[in-house]
DONU-167354 format. One record per residue (C-alpha): residue in one letter; x, y, z. Coordinates in steps of 0.5 Angstrom, whole numbers, padded with zeros to 4 digits, always signed. Layout:
AXYZ
...
This chain:
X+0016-0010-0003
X+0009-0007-0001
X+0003-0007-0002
X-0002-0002-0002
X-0005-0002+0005
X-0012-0005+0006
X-0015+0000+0010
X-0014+0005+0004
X-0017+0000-0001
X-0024+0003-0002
X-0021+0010-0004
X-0016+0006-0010
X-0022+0002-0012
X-0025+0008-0015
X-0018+0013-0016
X-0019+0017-0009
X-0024+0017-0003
X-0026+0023-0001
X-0030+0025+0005
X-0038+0025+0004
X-0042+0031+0004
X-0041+0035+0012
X-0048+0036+0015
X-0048+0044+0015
X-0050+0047+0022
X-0054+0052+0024
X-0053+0059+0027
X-0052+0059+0034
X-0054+0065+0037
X-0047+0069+0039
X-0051+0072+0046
X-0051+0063+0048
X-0046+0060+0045
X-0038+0062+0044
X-0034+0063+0037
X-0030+0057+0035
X-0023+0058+0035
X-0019+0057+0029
X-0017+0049+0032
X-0024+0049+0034
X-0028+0049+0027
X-0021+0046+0023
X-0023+0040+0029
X-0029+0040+0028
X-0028+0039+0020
X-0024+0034+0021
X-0028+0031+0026
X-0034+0031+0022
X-0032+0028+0016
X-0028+0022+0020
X-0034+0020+0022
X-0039+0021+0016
X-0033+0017+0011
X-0033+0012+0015
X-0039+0010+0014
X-0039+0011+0007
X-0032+0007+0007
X-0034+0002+0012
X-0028-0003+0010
X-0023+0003+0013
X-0027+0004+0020
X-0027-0004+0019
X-0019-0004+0019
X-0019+0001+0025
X-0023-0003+0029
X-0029+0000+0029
X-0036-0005+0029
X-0042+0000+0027
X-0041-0002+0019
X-0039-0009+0020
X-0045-0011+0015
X-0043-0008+0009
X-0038-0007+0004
X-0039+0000+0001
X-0043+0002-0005
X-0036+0002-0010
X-0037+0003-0017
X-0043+0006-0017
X-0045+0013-0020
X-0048+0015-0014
X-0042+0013-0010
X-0038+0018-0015
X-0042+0023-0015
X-0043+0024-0007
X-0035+0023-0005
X-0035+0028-0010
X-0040+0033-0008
X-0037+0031-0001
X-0030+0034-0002
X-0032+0040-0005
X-0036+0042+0000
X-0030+0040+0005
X-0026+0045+0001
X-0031+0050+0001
X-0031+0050+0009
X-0023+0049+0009
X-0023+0056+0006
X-0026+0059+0012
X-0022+0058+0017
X-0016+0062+0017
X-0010+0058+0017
X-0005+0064+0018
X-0009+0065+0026
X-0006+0057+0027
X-0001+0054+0030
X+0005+0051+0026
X+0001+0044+0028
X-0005+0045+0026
X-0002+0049+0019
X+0001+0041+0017
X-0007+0039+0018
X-0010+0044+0015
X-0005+0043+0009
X-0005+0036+0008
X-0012+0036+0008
X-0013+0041+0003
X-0008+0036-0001
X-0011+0031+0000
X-0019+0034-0002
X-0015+0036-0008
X-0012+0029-0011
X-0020+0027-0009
X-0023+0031-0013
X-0018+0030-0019
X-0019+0023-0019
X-0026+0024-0020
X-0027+0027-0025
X-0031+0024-0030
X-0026+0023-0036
X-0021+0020-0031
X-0026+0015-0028
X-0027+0014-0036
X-0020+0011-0035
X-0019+0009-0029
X-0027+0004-0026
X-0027+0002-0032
X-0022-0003-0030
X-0023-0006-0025
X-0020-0011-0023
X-0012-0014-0025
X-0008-0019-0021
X-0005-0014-0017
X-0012-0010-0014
X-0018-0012-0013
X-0023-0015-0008
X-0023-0022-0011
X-0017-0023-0008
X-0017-0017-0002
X-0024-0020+0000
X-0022-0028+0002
X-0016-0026+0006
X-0021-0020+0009
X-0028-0027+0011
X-0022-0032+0013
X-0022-0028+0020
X-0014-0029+0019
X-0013-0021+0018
X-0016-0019+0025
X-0023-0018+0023
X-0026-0020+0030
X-0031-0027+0030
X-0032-0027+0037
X-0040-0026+0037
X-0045-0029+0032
X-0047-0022+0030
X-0040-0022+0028
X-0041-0029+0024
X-0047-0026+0020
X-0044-0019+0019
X-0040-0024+0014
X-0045-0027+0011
X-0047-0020+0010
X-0041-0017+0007
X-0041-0024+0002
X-0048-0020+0000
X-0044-0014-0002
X-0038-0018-0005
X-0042-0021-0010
X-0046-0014-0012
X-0038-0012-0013
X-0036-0018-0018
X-0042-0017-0022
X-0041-0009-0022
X-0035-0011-0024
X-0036-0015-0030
X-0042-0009-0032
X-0035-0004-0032
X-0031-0008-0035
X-0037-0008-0041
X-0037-0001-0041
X-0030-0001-0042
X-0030-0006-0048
X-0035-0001-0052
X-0030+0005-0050
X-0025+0002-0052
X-0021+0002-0045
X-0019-0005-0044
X-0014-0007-0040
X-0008-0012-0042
X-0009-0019-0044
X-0004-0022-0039
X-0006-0018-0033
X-0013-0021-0035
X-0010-0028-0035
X-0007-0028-0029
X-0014-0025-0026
X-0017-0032-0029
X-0012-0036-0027
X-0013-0032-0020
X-0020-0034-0020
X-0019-0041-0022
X-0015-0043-0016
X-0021-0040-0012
X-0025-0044-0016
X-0022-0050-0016
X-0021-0052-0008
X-0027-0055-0005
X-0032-0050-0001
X-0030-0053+0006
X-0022-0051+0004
X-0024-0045+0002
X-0021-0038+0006
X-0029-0036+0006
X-0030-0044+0011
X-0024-0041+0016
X-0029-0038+0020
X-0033-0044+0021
X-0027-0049+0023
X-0026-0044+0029
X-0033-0043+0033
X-0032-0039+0040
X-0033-0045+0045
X-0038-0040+0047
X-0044-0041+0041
X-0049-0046+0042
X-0049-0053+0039
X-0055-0049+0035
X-0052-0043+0033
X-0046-0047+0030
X-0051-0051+0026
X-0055-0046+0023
X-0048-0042+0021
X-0045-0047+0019
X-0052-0048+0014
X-0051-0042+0012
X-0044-0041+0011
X-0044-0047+0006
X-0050-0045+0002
X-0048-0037+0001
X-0040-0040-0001
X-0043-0045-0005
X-0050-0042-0008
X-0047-0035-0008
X-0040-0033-0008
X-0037-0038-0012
X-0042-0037-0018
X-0040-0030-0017
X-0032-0031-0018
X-0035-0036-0023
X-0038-0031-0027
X-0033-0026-0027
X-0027-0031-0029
X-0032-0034-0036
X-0033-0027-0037
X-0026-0025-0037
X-0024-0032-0041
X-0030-0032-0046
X-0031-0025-0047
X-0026-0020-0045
X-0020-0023-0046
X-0020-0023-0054
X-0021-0014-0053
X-0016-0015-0048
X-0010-0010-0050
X-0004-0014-0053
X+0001-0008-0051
X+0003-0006-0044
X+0004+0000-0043
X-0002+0006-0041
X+0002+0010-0047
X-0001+0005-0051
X-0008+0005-0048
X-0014+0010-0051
X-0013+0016-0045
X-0007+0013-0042
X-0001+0019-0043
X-0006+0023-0038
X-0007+0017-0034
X+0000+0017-0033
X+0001+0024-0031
X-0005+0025-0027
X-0002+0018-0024
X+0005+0020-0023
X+0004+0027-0019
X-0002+0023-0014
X+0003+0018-0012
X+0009+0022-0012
X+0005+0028-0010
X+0010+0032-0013
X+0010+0035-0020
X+0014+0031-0024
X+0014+0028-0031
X+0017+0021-0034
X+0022+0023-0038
X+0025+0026-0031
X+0023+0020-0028
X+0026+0016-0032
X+0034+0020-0033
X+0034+0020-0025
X+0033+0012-0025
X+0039+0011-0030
X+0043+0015-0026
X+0042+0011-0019
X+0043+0006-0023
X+0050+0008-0025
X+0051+0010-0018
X+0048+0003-0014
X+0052+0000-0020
X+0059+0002-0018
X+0057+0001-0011
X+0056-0006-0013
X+0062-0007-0017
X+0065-0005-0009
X+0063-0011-0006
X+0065-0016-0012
X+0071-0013-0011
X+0071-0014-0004
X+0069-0023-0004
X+0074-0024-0008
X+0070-0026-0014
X+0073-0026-0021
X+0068-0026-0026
X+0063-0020-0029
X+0058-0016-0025
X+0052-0020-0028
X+0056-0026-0028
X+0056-0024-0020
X+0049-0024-0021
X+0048-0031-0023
X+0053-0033-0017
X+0048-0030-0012
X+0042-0032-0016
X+0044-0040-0016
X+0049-0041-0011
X+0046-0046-0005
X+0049-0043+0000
X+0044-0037-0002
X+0038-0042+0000
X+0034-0043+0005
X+0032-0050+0005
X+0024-0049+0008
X+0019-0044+0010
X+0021-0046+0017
X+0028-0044+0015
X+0026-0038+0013
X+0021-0036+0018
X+0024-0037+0024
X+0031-0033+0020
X+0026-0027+0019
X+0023-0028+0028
X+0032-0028+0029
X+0033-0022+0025
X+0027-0018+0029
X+0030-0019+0035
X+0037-0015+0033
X+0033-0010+0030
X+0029-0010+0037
X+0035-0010+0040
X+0039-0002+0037
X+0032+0001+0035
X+0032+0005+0041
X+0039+0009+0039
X+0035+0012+0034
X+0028+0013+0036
X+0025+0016+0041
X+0018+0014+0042
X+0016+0006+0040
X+0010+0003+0037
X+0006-0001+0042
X+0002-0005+0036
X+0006-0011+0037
X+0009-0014+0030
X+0008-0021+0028
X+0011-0024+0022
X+0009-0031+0017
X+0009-0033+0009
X+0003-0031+0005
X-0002-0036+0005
X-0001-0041+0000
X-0007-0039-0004
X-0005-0031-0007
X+0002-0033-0006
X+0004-0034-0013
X+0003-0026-0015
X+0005-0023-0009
X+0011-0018-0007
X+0017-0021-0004
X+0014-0018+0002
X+0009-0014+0006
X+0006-0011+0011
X-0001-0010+0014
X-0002-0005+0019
X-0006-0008+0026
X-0010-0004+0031
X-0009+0003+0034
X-0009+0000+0041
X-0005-0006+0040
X-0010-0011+0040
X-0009-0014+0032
X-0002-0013+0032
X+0002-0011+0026
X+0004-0016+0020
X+0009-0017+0016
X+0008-0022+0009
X+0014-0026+0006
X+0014-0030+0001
X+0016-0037+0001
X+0013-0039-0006
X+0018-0042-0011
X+0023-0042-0005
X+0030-0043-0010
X+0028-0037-0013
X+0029-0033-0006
X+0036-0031-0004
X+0038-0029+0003
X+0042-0023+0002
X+0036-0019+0002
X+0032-0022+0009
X+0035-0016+0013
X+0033-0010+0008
X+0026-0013+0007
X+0025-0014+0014
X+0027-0007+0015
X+0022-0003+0010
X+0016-0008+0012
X+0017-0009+0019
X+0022-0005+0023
X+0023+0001+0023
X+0020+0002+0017
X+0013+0001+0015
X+0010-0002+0022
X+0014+0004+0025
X+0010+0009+0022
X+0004+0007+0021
X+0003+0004+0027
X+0006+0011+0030
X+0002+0015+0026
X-0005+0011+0028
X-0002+0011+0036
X-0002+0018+0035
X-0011+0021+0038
X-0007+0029+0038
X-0008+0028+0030
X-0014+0028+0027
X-0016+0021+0023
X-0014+0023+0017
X-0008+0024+0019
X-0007+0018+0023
X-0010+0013+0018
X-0009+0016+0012
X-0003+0017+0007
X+0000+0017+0000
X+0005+0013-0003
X+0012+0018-0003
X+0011+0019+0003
X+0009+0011+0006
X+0014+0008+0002
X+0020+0013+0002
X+0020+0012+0009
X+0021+0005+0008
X+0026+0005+0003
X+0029+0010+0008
X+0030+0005+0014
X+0033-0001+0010
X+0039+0005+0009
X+0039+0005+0017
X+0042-0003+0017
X+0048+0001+0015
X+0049+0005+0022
X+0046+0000+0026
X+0051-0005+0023
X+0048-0011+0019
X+0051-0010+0013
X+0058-0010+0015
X+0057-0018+0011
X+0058-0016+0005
X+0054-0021+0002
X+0048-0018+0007
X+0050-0011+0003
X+0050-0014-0004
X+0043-0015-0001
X+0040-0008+0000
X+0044-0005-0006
X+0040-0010-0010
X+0033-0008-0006
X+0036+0000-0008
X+0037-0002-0014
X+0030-0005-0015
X+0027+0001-0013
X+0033+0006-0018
X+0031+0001-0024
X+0023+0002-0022
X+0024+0009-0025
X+0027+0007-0032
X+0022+0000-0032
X+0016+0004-0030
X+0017+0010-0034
X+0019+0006-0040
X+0013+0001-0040
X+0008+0007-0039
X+0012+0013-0043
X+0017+0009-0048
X+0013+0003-0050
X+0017-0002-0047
X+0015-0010-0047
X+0014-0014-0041
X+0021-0018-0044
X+0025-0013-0045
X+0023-0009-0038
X+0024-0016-0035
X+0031-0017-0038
X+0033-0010-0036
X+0031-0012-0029
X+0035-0019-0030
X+0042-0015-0033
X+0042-0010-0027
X+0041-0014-0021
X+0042-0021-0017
X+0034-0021-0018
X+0032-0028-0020
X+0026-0029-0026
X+0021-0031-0022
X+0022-0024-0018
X+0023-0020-0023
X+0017-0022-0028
X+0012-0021-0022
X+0016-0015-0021
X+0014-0012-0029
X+0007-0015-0029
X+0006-0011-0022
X+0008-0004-0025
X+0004-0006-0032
X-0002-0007-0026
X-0001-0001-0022
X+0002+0004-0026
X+0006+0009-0023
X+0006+0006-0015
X+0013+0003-0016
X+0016+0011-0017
X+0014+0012-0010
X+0020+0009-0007
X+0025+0012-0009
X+0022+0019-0009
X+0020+0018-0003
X+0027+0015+0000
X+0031+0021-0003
X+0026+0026-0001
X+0027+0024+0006
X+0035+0023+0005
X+0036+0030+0002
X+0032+0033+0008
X+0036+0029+0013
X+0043+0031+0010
X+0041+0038+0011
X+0039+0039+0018
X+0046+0034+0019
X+0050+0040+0016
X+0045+0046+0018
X+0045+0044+0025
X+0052+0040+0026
X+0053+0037+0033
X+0046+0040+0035
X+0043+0034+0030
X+0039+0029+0034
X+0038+0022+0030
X+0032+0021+0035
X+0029+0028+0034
X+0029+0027+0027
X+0026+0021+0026
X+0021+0024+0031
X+0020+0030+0027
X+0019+0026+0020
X+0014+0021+0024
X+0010+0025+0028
X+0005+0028+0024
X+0004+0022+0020
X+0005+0021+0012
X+0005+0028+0010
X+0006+0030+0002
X+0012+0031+0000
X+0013+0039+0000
X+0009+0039+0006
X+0014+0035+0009
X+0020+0039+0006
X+0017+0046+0010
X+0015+0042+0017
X+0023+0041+0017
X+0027+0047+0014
X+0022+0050+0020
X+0025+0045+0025
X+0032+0046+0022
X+0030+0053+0023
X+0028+0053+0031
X+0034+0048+0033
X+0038+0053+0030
X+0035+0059+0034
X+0035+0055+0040
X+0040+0057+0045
């Protein structure tokens, strides 16, 4: 399971991110100065908008490895901030329109749309009856900087702590994060008076988020990592003076903040709070819903299509399930099968070692066949380790943090090893190919390896396409032969049918006033999931609507599409070339990938 990537978190923080305000340019004279091209002037956009984004989101230039807005953290849920990303995309737009996309290359045709695509989700999200529904919450236990922001000051995701410019760049960003907790709390406070709140068990698991922060000493906090690993470089007096400081603006600012936003919620918030669940419920919530489904899926679809396409993969993965009780031998009913799984000791690792060092043996044979499917290989290496003990609790089972563009952060790959008895082994293959490789770490690494793609096509992306490519390599264990085991195949069935029964919970949560229990319950019926896992799972889509219906959109997208170049193309099909031609123009909307590859299919065809 994945989370969304950081990089992309400044954009979700106020429902989309567009690009600041493009500076306009003056006529040059045409006797000294050569038309643009059509490339050029598309380019030019991109480019201009690249670097004027990046210094309005400076939490996405940080991930990139870009220093210059180290200082901050962005102006987010402020009024000013919406009103110039929204000014920004319409003049983007405006400017796009210019350019005369039948005059590009079938390349630059992919960008041009994408971009529009992209400007236009913006814009929507921005609107000020959307923002009415959207900023006003903030904050839940599966999204926000109270629990993104500690693991960002740790130094543990790779943000540099090389200089003592670094160090106080830090303590800057602190500044911005105490702003941000009590804009927090100003929003929160508007939706009370709207009444557009959110539910009370997302606010108790945030209060119990923070009070965990809250309760470990400012010397064990993540926010004290940097002080325990000065470069050998800095003076006795540097070390001194940061560690003063360090300590006070942890003590005497950044936890009263979190202080202040758990008493809020706690003393206040929580008795406006929602007793229900689903955005169905919510002042607003059915048009929430929908706007949030197409932007996730970035296709026209709606819950209740949703939600039949879901209890028909069920069925299907259901009688695949069935196969594989069949062929172990087992005697009692599929969730009798279930329960086998869930609580049988051979099906437990006995320690986080245990499990870590299982997940280092299953990237070494998957190092081992991915050449036979993909021609071009990530250079970003791929590093694995559990979550940090203190956000581990209400995480996903697993995912991924994407590293650098040249290899020096290297990727990541989260697995959960809390409540370690809950945890089965059959999943371990499946998990580890959607978040590591080849499934997210080869496609974002790729993407942002890739300099021939403008910036927003590198590092940016949507959820259909991120996550339906990582369901789609979990299918690729088949070929590759790890689940000739069946147990290690009951295991990516159960990840499929997570994904399947995401489009029935979601949808029923948000469209059909499902409570929390009767989803979990579903959920516990139709799969060897144990309680622990699928309670996090329910409260994770009741926190983020719609995120969850990615998946398998996406996947099957994917899957359809390669089931036609196969039958199209015939012995002229290359596994690598498609795999190429999905992943070389980073993550595409859905219909915007489905044309790239019926032209593909097209020109192989042709080909003599």
């Amino acid at each position: 399971m994945t989370q969304f990537r950081p990089v992309l978190l400044a954009a979700l923080l106020a429902a989309a991110a567009p690009l600041p305000v493009l500076a306009q340019t003056a006529e040059a004279p045409a006797a000294t100065v050569p038309a643009q091209t059509g490339h050029e002037k598309l380019f030019a956009l991109f480019a201009a908008s690249d670097e004027a984004s990046m210094k309005r989101n400076p939490i996405g230039a940080l991930f990139r490895g870009d220093m210059r807005y180290a200082d901050r953290l962005g102006d987010y849920l402020t009024p000013e901030y919406n009103d110039a990303e929204r000014a920004a995309a319409t003049d983007e737009l405006a400017q796009l329109g210019r350019i005369d996309r039948a005059k590009l290359s079938a390349t630059d045709q992919i960008a041009y749309d994408v971009f529009k695509h992209d400007r236009g989700e913006m814009l929507k999200g921005l609107t000020p009856e959307i923002l009415a529904l959207t900023e006003v919450r903030p904050i839940n236990h599966f999204f926000g900087f109270h629990t993104f922001y500690p693991t960002l000051a740790s130094g543990k995701t790779g943000i540099p702590f090389n200089t003592v410019t670094d160090y106080e760049n830090n303590l800057k960003r602190h500044a911005d994060y105490v702003r941000l907790m009590d804009r927090s709390i100003a929003k929160f406070r508007e939706g009370q008076k709207t009444g557009v709140v959110e539910t009370k068990m997302t606010i108790r698991n945030v209060i119990e988020q923070l009070d965990t922060q809250l309760k470990a000493p400012v010397e064990e906090s993540p926010f004290w990592e940097p002080v325990k690993k000065f470069p050998d470089s800095f003076t006795p007096a540097d070390k001194d003076r940061l560690t003063a400081e360090y300590r006070k603006v942890i003590a005497e600012q950044v936890y009263p903040a979190n202080a202040r936003l758990r008493d809020y919620l706690k003393n206040d918030y929580l008795a406006s709070a929602r007793d229900s669940f689903g955005l169905s419920q919510m002042k607003g919530g059915v048009k929430l819903y929908d706007q949030q489904i197409a932007n996730t899926t970035t296709l026209p679809m709606k819950p209740a299509a949703i939600h039949k396409l879901g209890l028909s993969e069920v069925k299907r993965i259901l009688t695949e399930m069935e196969k594989v009780k069949a062929e172990v031998g087992f005697k009692g009913t599929l969730p009798e099968f279930f329960n086998f799984i869930r609580t049988d000791p051979q099906f437990k690792r006995e320690s986080r070692e245990a499990l870590t060092q299982r997940y280092y043996d299953i990237g070494k044979l998957v190092d081992a066949q991915v050449g036979n499917y993909f021609k071009v290989l990530p250079k970003s290496p791929l590093q694995i380790r559990p979550y940090e003990e203190f956000r581990e609790k209400f995480e996903a089972g697993g995912s991924y943090q994407q590293g650098t563009p040249d290899g020096s952060r290297p990727g990541t790959f989260y697995f959960n090893a809390y409540d370690l008895p809950s945890r089965t082994t059959p999943g371990e293959v499946t998990l580890y190919l959607h978040e590591g490789a080849p499934g997210h770490h080869f496609q974002i690494s790729l993407a942002q390896e890739n300099t021939a793609l403008p910036a927003f096509m590198r590092f940016g992306g949507n959820t259909a396409y991120v996550e339906g490519w990582a369901l789609y390599s979990e299918t690729l264990g088949y070929e590759m032969g790890f689940y000739k085991d069946p147990y290690a195949r009951m295991g990516t069935l159960d990840d499929e049918m997570l994904r399947a029964m995401r489009l029935v919970v979601d949808t029923g949560l948000h469209s059909k006033g499902w409570s929390r229990d009767s989803a979990i319950a579903y959920m516990l019926a139709n799969s060897s999931m144990g309680k622990t896992d699928a309670t996090a799972e329910v409260e994770r889509y009741i926190a983020i609507p719609s995120q969850a219906l990615a998946y398998k959109i996406g996947a099957l997208t994917i899957q359809r599409l390669r089931k036609q170049a196969e039958a199209q193309l015939g012995t002229k099909f290359d596994i690598r070339e498609f795999h190429d031609q999905v992943l070389n123009t980073g993550a595409l909307p859905l219909p915007v990938l489905e044309a790239k590859i019926k032209t593909w299919i097209k020109a192989v065809k042709a080909a003599k």
